[in-house]
N, CA, C and O atoms as a MOPAC input file, in Angstrom:
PM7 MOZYME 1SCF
protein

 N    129.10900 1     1.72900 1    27.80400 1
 C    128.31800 1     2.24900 1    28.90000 1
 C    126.86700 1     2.39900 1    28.45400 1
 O    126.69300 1     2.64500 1    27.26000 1
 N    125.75700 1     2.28000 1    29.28300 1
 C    124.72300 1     2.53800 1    29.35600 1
 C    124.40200 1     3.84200 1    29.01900 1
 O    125.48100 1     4.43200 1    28.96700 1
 N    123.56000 1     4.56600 1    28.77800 1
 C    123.06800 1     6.18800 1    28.49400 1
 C    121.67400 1     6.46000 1    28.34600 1
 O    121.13600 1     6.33600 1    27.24600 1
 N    120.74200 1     6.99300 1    29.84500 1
 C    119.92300 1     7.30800 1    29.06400 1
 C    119.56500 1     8.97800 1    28.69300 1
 O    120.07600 1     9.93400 1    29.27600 1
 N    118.86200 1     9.03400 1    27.91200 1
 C    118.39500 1    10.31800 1    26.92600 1
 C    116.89300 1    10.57400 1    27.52400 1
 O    116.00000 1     9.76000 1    27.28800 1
 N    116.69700 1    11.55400 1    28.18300 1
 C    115.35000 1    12.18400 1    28.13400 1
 C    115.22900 1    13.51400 1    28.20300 1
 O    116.04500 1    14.16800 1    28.85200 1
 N    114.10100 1    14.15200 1    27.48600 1
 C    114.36800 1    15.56100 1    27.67200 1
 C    112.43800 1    15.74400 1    27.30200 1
 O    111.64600 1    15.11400 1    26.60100 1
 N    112.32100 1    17.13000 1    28.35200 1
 C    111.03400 1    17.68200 1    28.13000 1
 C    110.37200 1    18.15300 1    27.10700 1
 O    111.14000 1    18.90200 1    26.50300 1
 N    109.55700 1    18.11900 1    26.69600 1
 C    108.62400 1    18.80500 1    25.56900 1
 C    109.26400 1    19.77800 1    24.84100 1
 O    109.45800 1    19.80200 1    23.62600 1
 N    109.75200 1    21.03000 1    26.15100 1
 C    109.94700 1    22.09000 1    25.42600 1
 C    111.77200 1    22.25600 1    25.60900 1
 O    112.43100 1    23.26800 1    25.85100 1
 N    112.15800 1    21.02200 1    25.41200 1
 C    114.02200 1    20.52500 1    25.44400 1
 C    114.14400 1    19.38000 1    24.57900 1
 O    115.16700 1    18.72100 1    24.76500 1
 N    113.27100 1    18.92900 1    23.57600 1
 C    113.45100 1    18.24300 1    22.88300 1
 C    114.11700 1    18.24600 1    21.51700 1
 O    114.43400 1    17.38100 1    20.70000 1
 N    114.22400 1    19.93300 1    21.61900 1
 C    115.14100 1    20.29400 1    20.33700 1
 C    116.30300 1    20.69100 1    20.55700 1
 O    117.17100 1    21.05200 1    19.76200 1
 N    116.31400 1    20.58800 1    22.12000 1
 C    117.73200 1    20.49300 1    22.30900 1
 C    118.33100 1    19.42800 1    22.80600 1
 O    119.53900 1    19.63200 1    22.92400 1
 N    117.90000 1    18.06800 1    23.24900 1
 C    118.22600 1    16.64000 1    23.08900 1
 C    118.58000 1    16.54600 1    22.08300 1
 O    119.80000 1    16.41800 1    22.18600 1
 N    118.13800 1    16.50300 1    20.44300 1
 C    118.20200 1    16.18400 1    19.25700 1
 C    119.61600 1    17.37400 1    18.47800 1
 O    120.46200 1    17.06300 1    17.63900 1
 N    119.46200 1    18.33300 1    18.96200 1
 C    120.68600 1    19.21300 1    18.70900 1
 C    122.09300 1    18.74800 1    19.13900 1
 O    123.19600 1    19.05000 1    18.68300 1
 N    121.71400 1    17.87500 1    20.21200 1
 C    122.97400 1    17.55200 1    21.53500 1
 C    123.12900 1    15.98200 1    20.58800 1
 O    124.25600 1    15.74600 1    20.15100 1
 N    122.13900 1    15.07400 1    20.33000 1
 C    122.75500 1    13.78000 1    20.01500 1
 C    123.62200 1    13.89600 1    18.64100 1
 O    124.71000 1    13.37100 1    18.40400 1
 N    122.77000 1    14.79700 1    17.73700 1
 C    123.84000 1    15.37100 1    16.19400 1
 C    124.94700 1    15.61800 1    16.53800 1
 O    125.85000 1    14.94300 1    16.04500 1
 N    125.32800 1    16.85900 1    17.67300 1
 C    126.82200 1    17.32900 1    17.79300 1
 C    127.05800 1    15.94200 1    18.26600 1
 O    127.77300 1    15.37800 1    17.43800 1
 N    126.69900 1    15.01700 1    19.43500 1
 C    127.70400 1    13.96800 1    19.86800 1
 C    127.84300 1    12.89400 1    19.30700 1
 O    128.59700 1    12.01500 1    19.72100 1
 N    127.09900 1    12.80400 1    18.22900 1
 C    126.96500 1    11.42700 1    17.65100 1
 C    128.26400 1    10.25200 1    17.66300 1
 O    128.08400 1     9.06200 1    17.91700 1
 N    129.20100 1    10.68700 1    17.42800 1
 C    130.71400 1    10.07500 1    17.59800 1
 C    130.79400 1     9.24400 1    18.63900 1
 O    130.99000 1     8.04800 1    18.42000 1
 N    130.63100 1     9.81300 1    20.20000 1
 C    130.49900 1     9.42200 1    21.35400 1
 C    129.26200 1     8.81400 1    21.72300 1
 O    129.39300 1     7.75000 1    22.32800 1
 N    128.27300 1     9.14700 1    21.55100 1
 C    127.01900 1     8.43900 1    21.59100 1
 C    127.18400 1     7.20200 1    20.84700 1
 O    127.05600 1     6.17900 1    21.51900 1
 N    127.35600 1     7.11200 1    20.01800 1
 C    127.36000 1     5.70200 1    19.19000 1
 C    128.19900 1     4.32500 1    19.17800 1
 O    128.14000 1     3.33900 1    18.44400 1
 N    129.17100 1     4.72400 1    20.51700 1
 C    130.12700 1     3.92600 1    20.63100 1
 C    129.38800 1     3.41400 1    22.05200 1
 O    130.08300 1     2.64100 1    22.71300 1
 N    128.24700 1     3.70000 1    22.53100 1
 C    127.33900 1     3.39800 1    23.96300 1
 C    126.26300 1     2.81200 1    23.38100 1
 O    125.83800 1     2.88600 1    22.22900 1
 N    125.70800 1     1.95000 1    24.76900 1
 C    124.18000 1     1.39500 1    24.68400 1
 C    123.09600 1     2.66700 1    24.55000 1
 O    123.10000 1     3.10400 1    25.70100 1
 N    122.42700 1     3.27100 1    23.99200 1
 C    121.71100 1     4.33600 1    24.18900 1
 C    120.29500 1     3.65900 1    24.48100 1
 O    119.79700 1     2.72100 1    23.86000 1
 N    119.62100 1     4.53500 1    25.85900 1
 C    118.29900 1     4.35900 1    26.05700 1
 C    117.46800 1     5.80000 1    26.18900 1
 O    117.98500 1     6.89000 1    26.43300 1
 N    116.14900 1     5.55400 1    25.98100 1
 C    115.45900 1     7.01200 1    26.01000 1
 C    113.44100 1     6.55000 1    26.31300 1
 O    112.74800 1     5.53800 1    26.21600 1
 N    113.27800 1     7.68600 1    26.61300 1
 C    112.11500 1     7.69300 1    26.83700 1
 C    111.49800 1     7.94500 1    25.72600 1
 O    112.09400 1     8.71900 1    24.97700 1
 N    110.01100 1     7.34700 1    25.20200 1
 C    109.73500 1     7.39500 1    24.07000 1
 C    109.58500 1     8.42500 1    23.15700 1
 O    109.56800 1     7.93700 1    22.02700 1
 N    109.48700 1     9.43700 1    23.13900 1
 C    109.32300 1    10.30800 1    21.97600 1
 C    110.71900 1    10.92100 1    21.66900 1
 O    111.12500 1    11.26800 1    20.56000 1
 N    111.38800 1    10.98900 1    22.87300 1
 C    112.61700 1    11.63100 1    22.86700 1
 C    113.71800 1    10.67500 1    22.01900 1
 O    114.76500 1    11.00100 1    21.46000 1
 N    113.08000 1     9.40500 1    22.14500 1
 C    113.94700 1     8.44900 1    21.39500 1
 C    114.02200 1     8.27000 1    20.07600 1
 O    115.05300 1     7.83600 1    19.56100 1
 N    112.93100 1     8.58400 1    19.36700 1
 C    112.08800 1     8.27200 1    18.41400 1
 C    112.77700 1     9.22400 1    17.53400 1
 O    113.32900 1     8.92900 1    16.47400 1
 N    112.66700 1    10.84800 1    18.27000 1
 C    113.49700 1    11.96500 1    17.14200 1
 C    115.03800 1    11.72500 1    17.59300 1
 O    115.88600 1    12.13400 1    16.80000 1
 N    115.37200 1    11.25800 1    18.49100 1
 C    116.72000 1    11.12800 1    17.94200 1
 C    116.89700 1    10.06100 1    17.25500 1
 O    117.85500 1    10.28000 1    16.51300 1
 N    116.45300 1     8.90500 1    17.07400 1
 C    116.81100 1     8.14900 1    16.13000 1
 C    116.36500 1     8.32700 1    14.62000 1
 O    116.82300 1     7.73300 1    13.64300 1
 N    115.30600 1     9.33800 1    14.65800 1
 C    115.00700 1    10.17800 1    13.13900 1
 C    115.71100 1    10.93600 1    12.63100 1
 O    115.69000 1    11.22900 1    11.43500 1
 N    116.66100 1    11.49700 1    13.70900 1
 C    117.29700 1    12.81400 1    13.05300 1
 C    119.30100 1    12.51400 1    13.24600 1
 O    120.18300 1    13.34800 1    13.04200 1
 N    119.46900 1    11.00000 1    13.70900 1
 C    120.85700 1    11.16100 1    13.74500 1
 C    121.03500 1     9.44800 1    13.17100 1
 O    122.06900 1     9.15500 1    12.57000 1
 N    119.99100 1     8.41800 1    13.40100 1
 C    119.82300 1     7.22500 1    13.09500 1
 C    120.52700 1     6.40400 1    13.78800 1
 O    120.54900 1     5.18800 1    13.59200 1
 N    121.48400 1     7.31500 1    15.10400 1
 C    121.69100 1     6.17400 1    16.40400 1
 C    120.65600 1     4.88400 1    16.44500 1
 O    119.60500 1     4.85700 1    15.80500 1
 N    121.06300 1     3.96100 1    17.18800 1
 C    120.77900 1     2.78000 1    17.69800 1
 C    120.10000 1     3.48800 1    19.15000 1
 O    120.83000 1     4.26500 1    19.76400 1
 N    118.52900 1     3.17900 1    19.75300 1
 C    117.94500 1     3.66600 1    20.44900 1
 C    117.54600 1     2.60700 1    21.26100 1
 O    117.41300 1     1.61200 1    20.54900 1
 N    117.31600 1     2.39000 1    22.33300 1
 C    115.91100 1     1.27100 1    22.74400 1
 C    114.93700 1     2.60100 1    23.61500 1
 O    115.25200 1     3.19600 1    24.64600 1
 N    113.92800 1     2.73400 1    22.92200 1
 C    113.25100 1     3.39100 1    23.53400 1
 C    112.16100 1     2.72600 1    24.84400 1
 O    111.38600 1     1.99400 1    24.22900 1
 N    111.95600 1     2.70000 1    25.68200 1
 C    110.92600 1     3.06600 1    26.82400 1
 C    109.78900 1     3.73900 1    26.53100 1
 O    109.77100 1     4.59400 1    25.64600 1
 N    108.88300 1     3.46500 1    27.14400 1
 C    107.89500 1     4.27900 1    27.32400 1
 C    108.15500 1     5.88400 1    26.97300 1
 O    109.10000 1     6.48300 1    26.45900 1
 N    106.71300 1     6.33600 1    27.55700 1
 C    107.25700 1     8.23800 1    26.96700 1
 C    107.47600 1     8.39800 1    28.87400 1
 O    107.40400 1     7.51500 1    29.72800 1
 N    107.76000 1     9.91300 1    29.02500 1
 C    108.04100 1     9.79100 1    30.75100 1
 C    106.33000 1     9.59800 1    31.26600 1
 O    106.11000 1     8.98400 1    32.31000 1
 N    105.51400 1    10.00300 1    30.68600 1
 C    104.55600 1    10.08900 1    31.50400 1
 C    103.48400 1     9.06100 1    31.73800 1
 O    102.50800 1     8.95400 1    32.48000 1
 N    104.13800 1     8.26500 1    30.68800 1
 C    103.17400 1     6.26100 1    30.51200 1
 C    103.96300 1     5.47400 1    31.19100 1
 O    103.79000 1     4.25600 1    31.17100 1
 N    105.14000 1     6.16400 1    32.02900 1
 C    106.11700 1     5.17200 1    32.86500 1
 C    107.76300 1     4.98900 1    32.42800 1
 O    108.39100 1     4.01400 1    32.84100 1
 N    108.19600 1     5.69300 1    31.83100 1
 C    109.44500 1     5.79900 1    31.01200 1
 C    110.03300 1     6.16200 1    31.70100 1
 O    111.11100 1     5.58300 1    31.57300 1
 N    110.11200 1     7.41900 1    33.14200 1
 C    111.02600 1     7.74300 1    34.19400 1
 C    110.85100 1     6.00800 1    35.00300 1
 O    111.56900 1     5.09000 1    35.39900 1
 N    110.01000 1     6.21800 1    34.93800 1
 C    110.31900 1     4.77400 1    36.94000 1
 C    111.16500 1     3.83100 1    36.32400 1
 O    112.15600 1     3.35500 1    36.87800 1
 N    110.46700 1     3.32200 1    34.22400 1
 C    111.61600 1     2.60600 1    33.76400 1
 C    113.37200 1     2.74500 1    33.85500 1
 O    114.19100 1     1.87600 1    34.15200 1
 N    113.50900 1     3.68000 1    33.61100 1
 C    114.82500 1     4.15800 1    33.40300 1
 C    115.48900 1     3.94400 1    34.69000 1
 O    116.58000 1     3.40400 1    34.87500 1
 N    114.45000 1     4.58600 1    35.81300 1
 C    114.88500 1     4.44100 1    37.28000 1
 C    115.13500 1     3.26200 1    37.85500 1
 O    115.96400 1     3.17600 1    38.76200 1
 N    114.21000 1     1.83400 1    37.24000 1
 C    114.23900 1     0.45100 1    37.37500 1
 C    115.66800 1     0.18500 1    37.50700 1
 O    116.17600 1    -0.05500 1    38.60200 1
 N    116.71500 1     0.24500 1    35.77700 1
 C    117.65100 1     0.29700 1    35.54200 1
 C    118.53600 1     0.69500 1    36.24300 1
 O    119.55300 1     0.02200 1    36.40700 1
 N    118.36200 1     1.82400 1    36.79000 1
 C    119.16400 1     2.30100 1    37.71000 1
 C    119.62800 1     2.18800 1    39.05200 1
 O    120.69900 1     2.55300 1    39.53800 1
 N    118.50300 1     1.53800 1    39.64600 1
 C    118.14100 1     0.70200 1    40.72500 1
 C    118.88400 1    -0.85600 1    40.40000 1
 O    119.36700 1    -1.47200 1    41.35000 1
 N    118.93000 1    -1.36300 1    39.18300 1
 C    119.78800 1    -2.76200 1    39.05000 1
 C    120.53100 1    -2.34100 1    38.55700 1
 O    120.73300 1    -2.97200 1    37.52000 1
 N    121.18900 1    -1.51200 1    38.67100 1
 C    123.14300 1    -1.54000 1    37.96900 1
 C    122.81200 1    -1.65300 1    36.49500 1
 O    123.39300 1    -2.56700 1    35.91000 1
 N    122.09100 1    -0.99100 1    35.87100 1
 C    122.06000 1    -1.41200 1    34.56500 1
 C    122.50800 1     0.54900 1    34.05100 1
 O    123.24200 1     0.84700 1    33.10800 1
 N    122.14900 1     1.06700 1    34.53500 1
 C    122.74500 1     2.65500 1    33.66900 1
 C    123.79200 1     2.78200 1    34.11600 1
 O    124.15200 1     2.05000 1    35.03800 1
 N    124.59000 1     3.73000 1    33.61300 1
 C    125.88000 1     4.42500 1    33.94300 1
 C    125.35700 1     5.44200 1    33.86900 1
 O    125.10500 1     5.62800 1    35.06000 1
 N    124.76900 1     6.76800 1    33.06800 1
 C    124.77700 1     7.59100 1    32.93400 1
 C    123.37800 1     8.56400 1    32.13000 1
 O    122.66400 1     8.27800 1    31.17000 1
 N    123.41500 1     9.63200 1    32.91800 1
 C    121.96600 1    10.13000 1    32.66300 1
 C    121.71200 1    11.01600 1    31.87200 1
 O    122.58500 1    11.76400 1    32.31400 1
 N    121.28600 1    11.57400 1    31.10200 1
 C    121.31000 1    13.29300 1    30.48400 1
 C    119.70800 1    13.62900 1    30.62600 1
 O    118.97000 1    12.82100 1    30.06200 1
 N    119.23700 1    14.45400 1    31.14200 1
 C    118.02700 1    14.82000 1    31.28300 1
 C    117.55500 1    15.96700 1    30.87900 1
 O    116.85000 1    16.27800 1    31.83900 1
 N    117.47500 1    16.66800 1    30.24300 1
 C    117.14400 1    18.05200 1    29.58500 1
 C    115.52000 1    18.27700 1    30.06300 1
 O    114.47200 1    18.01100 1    29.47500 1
 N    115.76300 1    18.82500 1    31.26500 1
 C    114.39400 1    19.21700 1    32.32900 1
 C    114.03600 1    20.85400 1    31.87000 1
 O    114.81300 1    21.76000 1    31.56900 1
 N    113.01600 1    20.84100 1    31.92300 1
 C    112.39600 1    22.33300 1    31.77000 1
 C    111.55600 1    22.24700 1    32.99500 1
 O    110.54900 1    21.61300 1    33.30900 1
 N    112.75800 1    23.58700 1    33.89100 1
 C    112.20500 1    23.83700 1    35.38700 1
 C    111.54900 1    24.91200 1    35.26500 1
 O    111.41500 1    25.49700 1    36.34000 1
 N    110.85500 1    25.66100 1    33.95500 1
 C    109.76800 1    26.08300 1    34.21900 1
 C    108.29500 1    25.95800 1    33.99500 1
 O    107.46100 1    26.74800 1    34.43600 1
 N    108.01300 1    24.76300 1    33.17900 1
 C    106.70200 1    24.38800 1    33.30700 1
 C    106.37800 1    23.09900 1    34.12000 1
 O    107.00500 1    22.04800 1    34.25200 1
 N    105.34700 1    23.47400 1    34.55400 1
 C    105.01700 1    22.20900 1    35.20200 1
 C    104.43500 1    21.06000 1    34.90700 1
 O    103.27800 1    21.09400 1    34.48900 1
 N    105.25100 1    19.55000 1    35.09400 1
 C    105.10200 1    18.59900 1    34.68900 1
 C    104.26500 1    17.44800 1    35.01900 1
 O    104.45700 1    16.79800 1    36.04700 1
 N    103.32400 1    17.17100 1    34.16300 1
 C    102.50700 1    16.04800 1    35.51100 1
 C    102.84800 1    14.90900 1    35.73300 1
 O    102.19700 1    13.88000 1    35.91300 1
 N    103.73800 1    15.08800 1    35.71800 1
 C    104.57800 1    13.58500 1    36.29300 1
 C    105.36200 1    13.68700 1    37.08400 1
 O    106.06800 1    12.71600 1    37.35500 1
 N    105.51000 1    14.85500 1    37.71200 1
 C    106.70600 1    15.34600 1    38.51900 1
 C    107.67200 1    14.47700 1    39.82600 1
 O    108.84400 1    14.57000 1    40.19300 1
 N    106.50000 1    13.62600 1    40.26200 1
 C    106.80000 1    12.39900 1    41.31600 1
 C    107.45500 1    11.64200 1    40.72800 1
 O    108.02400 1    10.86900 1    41.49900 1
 N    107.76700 1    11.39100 1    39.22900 1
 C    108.40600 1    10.00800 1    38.75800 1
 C    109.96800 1    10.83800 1    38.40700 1
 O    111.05500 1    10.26900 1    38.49600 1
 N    109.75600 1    12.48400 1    37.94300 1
 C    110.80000 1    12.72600 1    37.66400 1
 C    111.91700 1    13.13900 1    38.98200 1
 O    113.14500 1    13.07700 1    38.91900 1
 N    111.30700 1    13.45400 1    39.84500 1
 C    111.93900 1    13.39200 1    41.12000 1
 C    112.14500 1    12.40900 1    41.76100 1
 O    113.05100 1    12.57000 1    42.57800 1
 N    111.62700 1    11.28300 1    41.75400 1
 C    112.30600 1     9.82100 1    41.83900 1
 C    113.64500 1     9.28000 1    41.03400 1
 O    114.52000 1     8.65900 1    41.63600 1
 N    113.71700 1     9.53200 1    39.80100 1
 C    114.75800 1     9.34400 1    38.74200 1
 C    115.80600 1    10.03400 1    39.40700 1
 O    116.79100 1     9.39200 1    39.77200 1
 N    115.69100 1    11.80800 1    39.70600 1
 C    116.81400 1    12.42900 1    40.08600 1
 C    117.67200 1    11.87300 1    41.36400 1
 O    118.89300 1    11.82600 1    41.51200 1
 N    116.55800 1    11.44700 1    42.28400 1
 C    116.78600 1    11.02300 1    43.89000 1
 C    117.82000 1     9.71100 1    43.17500 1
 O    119.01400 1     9.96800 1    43.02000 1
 N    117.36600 1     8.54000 1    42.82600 1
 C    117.98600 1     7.41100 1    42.58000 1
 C    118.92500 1     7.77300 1    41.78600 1
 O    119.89800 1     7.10200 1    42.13000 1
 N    119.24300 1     8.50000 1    40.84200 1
 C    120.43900 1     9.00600 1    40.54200 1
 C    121.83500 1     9.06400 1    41.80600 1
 O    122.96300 1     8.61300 1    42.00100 1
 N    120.62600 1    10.10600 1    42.52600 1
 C    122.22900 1    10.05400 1    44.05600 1
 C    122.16700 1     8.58100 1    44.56800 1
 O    123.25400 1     8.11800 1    44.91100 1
 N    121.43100 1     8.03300 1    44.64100 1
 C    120.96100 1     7.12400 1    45.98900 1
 C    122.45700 1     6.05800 1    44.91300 1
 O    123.49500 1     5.72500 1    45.48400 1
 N    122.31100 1     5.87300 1    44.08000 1
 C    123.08900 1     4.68000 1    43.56300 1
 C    124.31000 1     5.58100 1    42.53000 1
 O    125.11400 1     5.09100 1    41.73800 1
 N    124.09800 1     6.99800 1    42.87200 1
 C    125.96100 1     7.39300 1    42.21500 1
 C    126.03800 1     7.63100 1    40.45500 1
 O    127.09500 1     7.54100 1    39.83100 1
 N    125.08300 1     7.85800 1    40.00100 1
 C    124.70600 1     7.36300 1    38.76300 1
 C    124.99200 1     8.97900 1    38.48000 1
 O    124.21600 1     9.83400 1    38.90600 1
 N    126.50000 1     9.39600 1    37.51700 1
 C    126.32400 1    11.07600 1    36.87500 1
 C    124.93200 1    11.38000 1    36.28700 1
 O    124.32600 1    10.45500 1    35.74700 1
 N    124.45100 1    12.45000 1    36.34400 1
 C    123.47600 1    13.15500 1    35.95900 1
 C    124.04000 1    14.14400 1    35.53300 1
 O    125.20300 1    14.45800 1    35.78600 1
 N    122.87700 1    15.03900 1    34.48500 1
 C    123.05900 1    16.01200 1    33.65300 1
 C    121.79700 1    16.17500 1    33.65200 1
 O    121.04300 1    15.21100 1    33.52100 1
 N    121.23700 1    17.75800 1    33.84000 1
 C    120.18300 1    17.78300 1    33.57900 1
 C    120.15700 1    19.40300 1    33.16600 1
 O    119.46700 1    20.22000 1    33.77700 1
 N    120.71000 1    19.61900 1    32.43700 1
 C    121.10900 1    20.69700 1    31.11900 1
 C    122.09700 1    20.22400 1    30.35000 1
 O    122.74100 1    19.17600 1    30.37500 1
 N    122.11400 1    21.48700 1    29.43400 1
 C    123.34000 1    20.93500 1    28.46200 1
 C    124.82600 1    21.51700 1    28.79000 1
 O    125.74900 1    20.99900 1    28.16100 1
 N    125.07000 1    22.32400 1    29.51700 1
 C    126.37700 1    22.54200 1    30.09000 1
 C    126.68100 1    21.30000 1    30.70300 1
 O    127.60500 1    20.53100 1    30.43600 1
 N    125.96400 1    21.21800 1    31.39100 1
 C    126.78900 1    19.55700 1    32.58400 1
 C    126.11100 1    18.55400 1    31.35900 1
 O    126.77500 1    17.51900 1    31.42100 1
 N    125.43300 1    18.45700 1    30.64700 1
 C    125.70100 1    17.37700 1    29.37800 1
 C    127.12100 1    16.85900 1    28.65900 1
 O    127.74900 1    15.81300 1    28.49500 1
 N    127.22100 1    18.44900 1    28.30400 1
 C    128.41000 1    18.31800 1    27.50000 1
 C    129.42200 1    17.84200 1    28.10700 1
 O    130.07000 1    16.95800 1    27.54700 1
 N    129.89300 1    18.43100 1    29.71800 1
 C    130.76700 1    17.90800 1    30.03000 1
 C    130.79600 1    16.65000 1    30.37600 1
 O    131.92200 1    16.15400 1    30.39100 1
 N    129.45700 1    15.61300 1    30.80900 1
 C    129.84300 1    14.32000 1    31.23000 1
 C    130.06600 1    13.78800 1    29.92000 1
 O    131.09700 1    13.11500 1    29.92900 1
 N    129.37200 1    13.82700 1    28.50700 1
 C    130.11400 1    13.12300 1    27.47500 1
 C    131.22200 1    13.25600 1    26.97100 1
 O    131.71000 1    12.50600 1    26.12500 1
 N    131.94800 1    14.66400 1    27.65900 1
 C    133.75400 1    14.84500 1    27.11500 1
 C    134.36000 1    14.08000 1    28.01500 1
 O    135.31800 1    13.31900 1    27.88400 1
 N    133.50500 1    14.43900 1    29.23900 1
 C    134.79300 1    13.33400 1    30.32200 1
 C    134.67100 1    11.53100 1    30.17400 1
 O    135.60500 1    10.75300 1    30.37000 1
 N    133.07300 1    11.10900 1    29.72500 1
 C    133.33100 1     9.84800 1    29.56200 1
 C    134.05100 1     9.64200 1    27.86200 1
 O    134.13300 1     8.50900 1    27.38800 1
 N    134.38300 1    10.49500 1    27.31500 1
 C    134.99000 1    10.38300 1    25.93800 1
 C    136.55900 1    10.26000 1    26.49300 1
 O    137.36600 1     9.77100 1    25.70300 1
 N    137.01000 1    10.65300 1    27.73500 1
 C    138.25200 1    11.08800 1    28.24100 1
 C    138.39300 1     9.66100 1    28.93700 1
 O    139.54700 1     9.25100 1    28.81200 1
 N    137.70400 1     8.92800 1    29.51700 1
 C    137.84000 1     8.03400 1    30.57200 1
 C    137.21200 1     8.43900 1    31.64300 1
 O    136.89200 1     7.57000 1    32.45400 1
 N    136.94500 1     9.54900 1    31.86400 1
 C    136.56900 1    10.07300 1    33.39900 1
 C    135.38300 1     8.78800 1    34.42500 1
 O    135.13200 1     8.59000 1    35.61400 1
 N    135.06500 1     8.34700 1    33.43000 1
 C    133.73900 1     7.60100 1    33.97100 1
 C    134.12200 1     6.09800 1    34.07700 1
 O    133.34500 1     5.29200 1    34.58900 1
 N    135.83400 1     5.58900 1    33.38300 1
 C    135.70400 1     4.12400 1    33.50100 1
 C    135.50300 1     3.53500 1    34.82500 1
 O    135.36600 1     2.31400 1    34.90400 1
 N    135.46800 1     4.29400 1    35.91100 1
 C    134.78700 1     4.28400 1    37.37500 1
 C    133.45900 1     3.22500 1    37.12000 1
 O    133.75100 1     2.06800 1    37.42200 1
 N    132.62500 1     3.33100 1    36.82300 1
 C    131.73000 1     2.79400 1    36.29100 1
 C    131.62500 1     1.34700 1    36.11900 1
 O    130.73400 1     0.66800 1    36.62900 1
 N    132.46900 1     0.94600 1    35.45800 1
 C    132.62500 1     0.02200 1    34.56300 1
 C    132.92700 1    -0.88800 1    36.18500 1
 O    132.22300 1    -1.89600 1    36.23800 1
 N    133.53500 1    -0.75300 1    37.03800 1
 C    134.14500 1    -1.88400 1    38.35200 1
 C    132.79000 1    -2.12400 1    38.99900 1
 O    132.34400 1    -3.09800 1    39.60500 1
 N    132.22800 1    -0.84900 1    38.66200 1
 C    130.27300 1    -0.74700 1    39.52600 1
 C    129.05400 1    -2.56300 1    38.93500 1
 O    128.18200 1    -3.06700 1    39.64200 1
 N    129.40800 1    -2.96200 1    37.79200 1
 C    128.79800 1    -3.60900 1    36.94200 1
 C    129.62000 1    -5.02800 1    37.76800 1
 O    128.87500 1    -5.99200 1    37.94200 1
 N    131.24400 1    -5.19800 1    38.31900 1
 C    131.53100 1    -6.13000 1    38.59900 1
 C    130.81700 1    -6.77000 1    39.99300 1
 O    131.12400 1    -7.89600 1    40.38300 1

């Protein structure tokens, strides 16, 4: 499956906390990320990354591209809904196309954790007929 990884400025130490504990499951996926977010997780766990842009040089609409062609399965977004972001139009585009095309989202680490136990479970081979 596809995966992408992005997380805010001030959630970036908890992206990098989250790819260490999952590394097992993460590593058996395509992993994608927005650039900086990609960069420390592939510093600090040495996953296989393709990083994107950062979100705010175009790394959300990228991701969203993907998502828009059947190319993601699955999202993890570690948003910090209390500062404000200046990119906020691209990150609310990402979330929207998330529903618009069915694509799980996570955008903490409670509903993180659980979409990588359930796609560790099968929950998500749903997915996989989406690509046919």
């Amino acid at each position: 499956m596809n995966i992408a990884l992005i997380a805010h400025d001030k959630k970036k130490d908890d992206m990098i906390r989250f790819a260490i504990a999952y590394k097992k499951i993460l590593e058996k996926h395509f992993l994608y990320a927005t650039g900086t977010t990609g960069k420390k997780i592939i510093e600090a766990t040495g996953l296989k990354v393709h990083c994107f842009n950062s979100g705010p040089l175009g790394g959300d609409q990228q991701i969203g591209a993907y998502i828009s062609d059947n190319k993601m399965d699955l999202v993890i977004f570690l948003r910090d809904p209390l500062t404000a972001q200046p990119h906020e139009p691209d990150v609310s585009a990402l979330l929207r196309l998330s529903d618009v095309y069915s694509i799980p989202l996570a955008t903490n680490m409670g509903t993180a954790e659980i979409l990588l136990r359930g796609l560790e479970q099968g929950f998500l081979d749903w997915r996989n007929y989406r690509h046919n």
